[in-house]
C-alpha positions in Angstrom: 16.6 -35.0 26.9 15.8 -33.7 23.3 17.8 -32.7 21.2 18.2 -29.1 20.6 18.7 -28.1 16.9 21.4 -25.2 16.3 21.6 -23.1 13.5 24.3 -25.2 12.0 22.4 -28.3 12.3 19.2 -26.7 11.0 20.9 -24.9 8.4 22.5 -27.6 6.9 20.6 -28.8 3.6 21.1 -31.9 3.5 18.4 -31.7 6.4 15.0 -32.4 4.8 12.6 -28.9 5.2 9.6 -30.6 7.3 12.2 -32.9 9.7 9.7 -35.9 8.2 12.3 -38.6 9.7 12.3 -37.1 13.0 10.3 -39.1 15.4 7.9 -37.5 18.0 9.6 -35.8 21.0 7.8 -35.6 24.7 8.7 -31.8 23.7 6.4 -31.9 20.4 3.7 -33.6 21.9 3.7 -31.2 25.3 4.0 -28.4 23.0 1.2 -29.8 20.8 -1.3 -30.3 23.6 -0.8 -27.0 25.2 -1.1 -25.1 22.2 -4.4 -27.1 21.4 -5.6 -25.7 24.7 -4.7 -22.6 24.0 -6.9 -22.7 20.8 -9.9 -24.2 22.3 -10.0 -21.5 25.1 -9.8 -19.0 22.9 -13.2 -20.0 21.6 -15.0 -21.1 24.5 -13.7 -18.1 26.9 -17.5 -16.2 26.4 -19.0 -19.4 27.1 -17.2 -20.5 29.9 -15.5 -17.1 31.7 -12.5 -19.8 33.7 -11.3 -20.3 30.2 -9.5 -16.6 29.9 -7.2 -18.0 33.1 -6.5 -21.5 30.7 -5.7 -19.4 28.3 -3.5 -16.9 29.7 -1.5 -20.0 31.6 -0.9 -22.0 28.0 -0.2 -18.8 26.4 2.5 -18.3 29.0 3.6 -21.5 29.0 3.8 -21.6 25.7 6.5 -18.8 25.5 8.4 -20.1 28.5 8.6 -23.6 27.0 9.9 -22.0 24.0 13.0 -19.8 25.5 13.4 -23.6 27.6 13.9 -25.7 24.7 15.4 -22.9 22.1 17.0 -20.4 24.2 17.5 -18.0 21.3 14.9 -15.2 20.1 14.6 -15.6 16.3 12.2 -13.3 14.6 11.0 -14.9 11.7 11.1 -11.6 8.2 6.8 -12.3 7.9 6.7 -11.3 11.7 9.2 -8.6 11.5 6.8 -6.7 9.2 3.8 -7.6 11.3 6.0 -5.9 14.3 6.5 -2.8 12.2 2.9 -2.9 11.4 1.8 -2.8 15.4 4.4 0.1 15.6 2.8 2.2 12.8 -0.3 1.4 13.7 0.2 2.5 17.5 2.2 6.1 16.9 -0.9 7.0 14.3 -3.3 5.8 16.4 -1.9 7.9 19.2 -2.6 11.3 17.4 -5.6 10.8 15.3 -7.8 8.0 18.0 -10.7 9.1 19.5 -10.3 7.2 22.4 -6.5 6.9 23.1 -7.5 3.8 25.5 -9.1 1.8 22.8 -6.5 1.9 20.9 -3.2 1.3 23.6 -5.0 -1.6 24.7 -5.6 -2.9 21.0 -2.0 -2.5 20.3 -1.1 -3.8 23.6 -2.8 -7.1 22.6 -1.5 -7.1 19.3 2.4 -6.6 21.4 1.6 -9.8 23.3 0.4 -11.3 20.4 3.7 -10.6 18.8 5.6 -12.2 21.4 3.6 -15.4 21.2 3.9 -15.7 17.2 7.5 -15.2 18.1 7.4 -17.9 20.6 5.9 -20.8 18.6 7.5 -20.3 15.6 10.8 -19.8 16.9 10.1 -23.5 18.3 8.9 -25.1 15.2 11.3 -24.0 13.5 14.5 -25.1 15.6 12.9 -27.7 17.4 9.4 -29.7 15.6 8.0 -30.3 12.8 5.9 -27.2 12.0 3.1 -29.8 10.9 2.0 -30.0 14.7 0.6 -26.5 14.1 -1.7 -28.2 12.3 -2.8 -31.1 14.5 -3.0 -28.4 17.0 -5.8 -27.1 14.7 -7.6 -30.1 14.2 -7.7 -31.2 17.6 -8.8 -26.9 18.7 -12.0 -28.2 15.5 -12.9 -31.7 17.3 -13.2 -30.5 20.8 -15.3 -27.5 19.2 -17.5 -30.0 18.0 -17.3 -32.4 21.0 -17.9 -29.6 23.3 -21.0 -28.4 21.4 -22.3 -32.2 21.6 -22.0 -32.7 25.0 -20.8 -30.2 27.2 -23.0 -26.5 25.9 -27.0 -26.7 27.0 -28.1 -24.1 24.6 -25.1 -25.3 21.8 -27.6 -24.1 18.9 -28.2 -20.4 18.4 -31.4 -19.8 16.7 -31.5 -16.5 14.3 -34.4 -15.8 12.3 -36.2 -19.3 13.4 -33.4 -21.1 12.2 -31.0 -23.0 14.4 -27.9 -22.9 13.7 -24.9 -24.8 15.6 -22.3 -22.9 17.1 -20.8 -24.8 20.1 -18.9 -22.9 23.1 -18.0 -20.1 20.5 -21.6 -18.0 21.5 -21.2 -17.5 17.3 -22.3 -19.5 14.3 -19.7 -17.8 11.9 -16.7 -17.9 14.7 -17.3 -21.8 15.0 -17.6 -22.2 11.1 -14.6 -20.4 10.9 -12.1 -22.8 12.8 -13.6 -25.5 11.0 -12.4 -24.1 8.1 -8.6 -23.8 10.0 -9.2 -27.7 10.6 -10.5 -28.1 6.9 -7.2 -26.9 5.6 -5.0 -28.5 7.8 -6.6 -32.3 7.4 -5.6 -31.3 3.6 -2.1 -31.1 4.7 -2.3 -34.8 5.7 -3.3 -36.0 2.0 0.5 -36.1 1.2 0.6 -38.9 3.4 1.1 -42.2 0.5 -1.2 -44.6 2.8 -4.6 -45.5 1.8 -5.5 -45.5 5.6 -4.9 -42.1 6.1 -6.4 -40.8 2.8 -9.4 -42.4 3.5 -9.3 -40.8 6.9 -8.9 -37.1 5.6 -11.9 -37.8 3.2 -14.1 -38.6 6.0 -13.2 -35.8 8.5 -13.8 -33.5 4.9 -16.7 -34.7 4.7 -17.9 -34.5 8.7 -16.6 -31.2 8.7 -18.3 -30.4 5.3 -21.5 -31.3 7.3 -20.6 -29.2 10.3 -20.5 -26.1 8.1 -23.9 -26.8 6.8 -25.5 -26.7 10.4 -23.6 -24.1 11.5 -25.6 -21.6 9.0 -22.6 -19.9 7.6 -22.9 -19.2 4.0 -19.7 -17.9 3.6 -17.9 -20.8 5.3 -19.7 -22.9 2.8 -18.4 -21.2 -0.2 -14.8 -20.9 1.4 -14.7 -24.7 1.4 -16.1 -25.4 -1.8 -13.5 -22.8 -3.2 -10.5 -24.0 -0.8 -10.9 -27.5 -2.0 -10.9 -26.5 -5.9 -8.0 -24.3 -5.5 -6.5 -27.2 -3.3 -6.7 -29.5 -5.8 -5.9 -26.6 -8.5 -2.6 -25.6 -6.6 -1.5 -28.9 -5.0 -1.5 -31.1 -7.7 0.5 -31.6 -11.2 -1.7 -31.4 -14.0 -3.0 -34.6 -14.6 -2.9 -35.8 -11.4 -5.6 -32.6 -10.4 -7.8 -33.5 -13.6 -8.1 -36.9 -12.3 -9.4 -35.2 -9.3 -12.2 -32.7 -10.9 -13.0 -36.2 -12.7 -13.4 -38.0 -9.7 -15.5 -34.7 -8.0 -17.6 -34.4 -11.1 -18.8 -38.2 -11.3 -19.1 -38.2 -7.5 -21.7 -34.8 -8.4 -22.9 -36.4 -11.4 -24.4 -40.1 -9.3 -24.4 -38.8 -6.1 -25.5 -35.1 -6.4 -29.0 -35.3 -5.9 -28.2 -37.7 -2.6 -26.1 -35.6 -0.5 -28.4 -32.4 -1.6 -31.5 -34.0 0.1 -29.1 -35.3 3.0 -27.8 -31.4 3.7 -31.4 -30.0 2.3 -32.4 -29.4 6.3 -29.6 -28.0 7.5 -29.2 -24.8 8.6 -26.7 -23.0 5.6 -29.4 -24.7 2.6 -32.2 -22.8 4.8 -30.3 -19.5 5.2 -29.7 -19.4 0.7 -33.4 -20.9 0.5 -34.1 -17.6 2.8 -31.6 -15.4 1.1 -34.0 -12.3 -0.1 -36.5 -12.5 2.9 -33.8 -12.4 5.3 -32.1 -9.4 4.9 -31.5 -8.1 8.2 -28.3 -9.3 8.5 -27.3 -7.9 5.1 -28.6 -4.7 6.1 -26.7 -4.1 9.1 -23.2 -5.6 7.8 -24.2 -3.2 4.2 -24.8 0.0 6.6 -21.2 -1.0 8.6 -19.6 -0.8 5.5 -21.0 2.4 3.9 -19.9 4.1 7.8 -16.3 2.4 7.6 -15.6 3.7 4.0 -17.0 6.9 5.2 -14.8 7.4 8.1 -12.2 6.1 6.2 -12.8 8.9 3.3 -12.4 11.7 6.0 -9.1 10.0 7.5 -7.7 8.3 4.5 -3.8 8.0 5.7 -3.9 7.0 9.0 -7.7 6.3 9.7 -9.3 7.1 13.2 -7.2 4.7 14.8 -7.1 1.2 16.3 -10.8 -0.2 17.5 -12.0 3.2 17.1 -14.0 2.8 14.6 -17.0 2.1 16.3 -16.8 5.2 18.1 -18.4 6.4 14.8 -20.6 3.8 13.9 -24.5 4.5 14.8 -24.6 1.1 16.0 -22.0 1.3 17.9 -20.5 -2.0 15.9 -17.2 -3.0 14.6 -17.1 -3.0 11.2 -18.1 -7.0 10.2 -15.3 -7.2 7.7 -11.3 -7.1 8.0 -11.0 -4.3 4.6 -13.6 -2.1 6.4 -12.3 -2.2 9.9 -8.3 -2.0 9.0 -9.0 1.4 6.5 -11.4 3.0 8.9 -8.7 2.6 12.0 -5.5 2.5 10.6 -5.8 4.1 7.0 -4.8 3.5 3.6 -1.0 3.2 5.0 -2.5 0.2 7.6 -4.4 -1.2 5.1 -1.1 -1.7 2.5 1.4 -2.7 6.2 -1.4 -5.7 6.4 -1.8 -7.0 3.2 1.7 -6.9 2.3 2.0 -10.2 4.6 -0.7 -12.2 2.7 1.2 -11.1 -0.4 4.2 -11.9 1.0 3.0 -15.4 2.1 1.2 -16.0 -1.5 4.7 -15.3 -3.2 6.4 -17.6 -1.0 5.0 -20.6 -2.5 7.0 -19.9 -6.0 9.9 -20.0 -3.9 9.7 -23.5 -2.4 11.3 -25.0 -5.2 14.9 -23.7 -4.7 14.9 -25.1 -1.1 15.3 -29.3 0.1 12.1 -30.3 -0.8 11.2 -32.6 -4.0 9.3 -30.9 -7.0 5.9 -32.3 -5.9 6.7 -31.7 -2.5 7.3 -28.2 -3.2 3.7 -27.4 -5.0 1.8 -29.4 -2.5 2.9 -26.8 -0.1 2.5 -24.1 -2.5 -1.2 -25.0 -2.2 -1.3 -25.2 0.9 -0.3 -21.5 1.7 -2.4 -20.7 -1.1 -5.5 -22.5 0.5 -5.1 -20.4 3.6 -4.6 -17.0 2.0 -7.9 -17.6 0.2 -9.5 -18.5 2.9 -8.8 -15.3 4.6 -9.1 -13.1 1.4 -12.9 -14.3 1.3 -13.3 -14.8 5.0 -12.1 -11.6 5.6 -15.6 -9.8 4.3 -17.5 -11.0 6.6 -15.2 -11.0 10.0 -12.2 -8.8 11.1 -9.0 -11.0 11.4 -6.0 -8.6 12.1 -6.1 -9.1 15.6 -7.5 -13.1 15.6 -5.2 -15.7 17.2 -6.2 -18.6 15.0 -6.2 -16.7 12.5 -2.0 -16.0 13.0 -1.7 -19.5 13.9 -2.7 -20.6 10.4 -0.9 -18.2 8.9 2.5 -19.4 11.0 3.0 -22.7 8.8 4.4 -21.1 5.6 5.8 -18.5 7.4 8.0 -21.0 9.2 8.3 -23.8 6.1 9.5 -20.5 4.5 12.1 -19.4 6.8 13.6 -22.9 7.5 14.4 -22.8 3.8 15.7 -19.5 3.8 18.4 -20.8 7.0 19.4 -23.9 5.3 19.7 -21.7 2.0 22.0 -19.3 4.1 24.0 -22.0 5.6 24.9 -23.3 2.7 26.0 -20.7 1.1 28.6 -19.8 4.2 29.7 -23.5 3.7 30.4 -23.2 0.3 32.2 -20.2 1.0 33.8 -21.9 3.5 35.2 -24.4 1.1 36.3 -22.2 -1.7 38.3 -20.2 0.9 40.1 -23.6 2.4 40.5 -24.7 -1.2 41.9 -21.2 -2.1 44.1 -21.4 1.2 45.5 -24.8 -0.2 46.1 -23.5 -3.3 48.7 -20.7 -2.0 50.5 -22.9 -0.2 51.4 -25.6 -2.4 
């Protein structure tokens, strides 16, 4: 049977903060797989309707397997907040929402989505290594990509003449987005010092790099171009990261032109090729965002209330980005609740350093949080996130790295207390 870890053990600082010299557990690799199919029926639920049962049993399963092998119910500070957010959120949406409904059922989902963030981390951090979060998310991008290969008919979904691949997810932009989620969390592998493994992370970069491009999505496009600088920017001491931009720049400099012609078909260089005759798109998301900052000027504390806001759009459309959607339903006081976690998360990473982790260690992981908050920072225009599983999912690796820092910080210090008092105790006597 595995080995449960108490607070003792897991709080003692000697431990290392990622359990790197733990072996894989039948637990870690259970919990792995059914939180991959979790992730992949998330995305093909419109696709394929038998999915939503999949997803509700792994979801389930995911929680029970978590009060199996844990048995406590640890609420990690991050999640805390996000609790207090659903609470604020739900009491103002109750007086000010159009359709009470809407908005009970949004917060409802948010609730259960609460519980399940509580679920997994609680197990990652007492129990695995919270990098399995990660495979999770790279296996959730190659069945995407598998599935829209092999098992999807009509995988391609053509908008204005051009075809653009988006798998079981029914959208282009949705499937671009968990490629990024697997983008970021290949990255995490580079700390790994074999050659092999480098060498692997390069090429899924690069496959994913070209599953982006025929996807269509501009913005995914400039999200990974701008993840992998500020990877390399955050992740990397000085000279090791101007080696890097070195290396990128000769690469661009004899091989440019080359992987230009090779991508020059693809769906994203079409769409910027197309970028002032097709502004249809650009219209629509432009007159979503002029309503939302409307609706949010008449209700500017609380907003209208959760999922509401399309109750006032003339299309009848949610509002295409996460800042329009959050001030037009939950207000200027929603809006700060929600963006205190990714400022909360960002500041984490300057705090890695006091905890067990190595120097370099402690700034690869600082770049790692930072990747993901600017991915949804810039992602965040263009979809709403404040209610999107993956997007939680992601965001539940440095909120776990953090807090397993903070209990072997804590533990410590009791232990040190600990001693001085048995030392002080000593003293008396003799």
């Amino acid at each position: 049977m595995d080995k449960e870890l108490s607070f003792e053990e897991l709080g003692n600082y000697d431990q290392p903060l990622l359990k790197t010299n733990q072996s894989m557990q039948f637990s870690d690799f259970l919990y792995c797989a059914i939180l991959s199919i979790f992730l992949v029926s998330i995305n093909g639920i419109q696709k394929f309707p038998f999915l939503l049962f999949v997803n509700k049993v792994s979801g389930l399963l995911l929680i029970m397997l978590s009060v199996i092998y844990v048995r406590k119910f640890f609420v990690a500070s991050t999640l805390k907040f996000f609790f207090a957010y659903i609470i604020v959120t739900f009491i103002a949406s109750v007086f000010v929402a159009k359709s009470s409904e809407r908005a009970v059922d949004t917060s409802f989902r948010l609730f259960q989505l609460f519980i399940l963030l509580v679920s997994v981390s609680q197990f990652y951090i007492f129990k695995s290594n919270p990098k399995y979060i990660f495979v999770a998310l790279i296996i959730n991008c190659f069945v995407l990509i598998l599935a829209g290969k092999f098992l999807n008919p009509d995988m391609l979904y053509s908008g204005n003449r051009i075809e653009r691949f988006a798998s079981i997810t029914s959208n282009a932009n949705g499937f671009a987005f968990q490629i990024l989620l697997g983008f970021i969390s290949i990255l995490y592998f580079w700390r790994n010092s074999t050659v092999l493994m480098k060498l692997f992370v390069a090429g899924v970069a690069i496959l994913l790099l070209y599953y982006i491009a025929i996807s269509g999505s501009r913005k995914a496009l400039i999200c990974y171009v701008l993840i992998f600088i500020s990877w390399i920017y955050y992740s990397f001491p000085l000279k090791k990261a101007v080696l890097y931009y070195t290396l990128l720049a000769a690469i661009g400099i004899f091989a440019g032109s080359y992987i230009l012609s090779m991508l020059s078909d693809t769906a994203v260089i079409q769409r910027f090729n197309k970028l002032e005759t097709d502004s249809g798109a650009t219209d629509i998301r432009s007159i979503l965002y002029r309503e939302a900052f409307e609706v949010f000027s008449n209700h500017p504390i609380f907003g209208v209330g959760l999922d509401n806001f399309r109750l006032f759009s003339s299309s009848g459309l949610y509002a295409h980005s996460t800042y329009m959607e959050v001030l037009a339903d939950t207000g200027i006081i929603g809006f700060i609740m929600f963006y205190i976690m990714y400022i909360k998360v960002w500041m984490t990473g300057y705090k890695l350093a006091q905890f067990n982790v190595t120097g370099e260690e402690a700034k690869f992981l600082s770049g790692i949080f930072k990747s993901i908050i600017i991915l949804f920072v810039i992602i965040g225009f263009g979809t709403v996130l404040y209610d999107s599983i993956t997007h939680w999912m992601m965001l539940l690796f440095p909120i776990i790295i953090y807090e397993t820092g903070i209990l072997q910080l804590k533990q410590r210090e009791e232990n040190e207390m600990e001693m001085e008092l048995a030392g002080s105790q000593v003293d008396f006597h003799l």
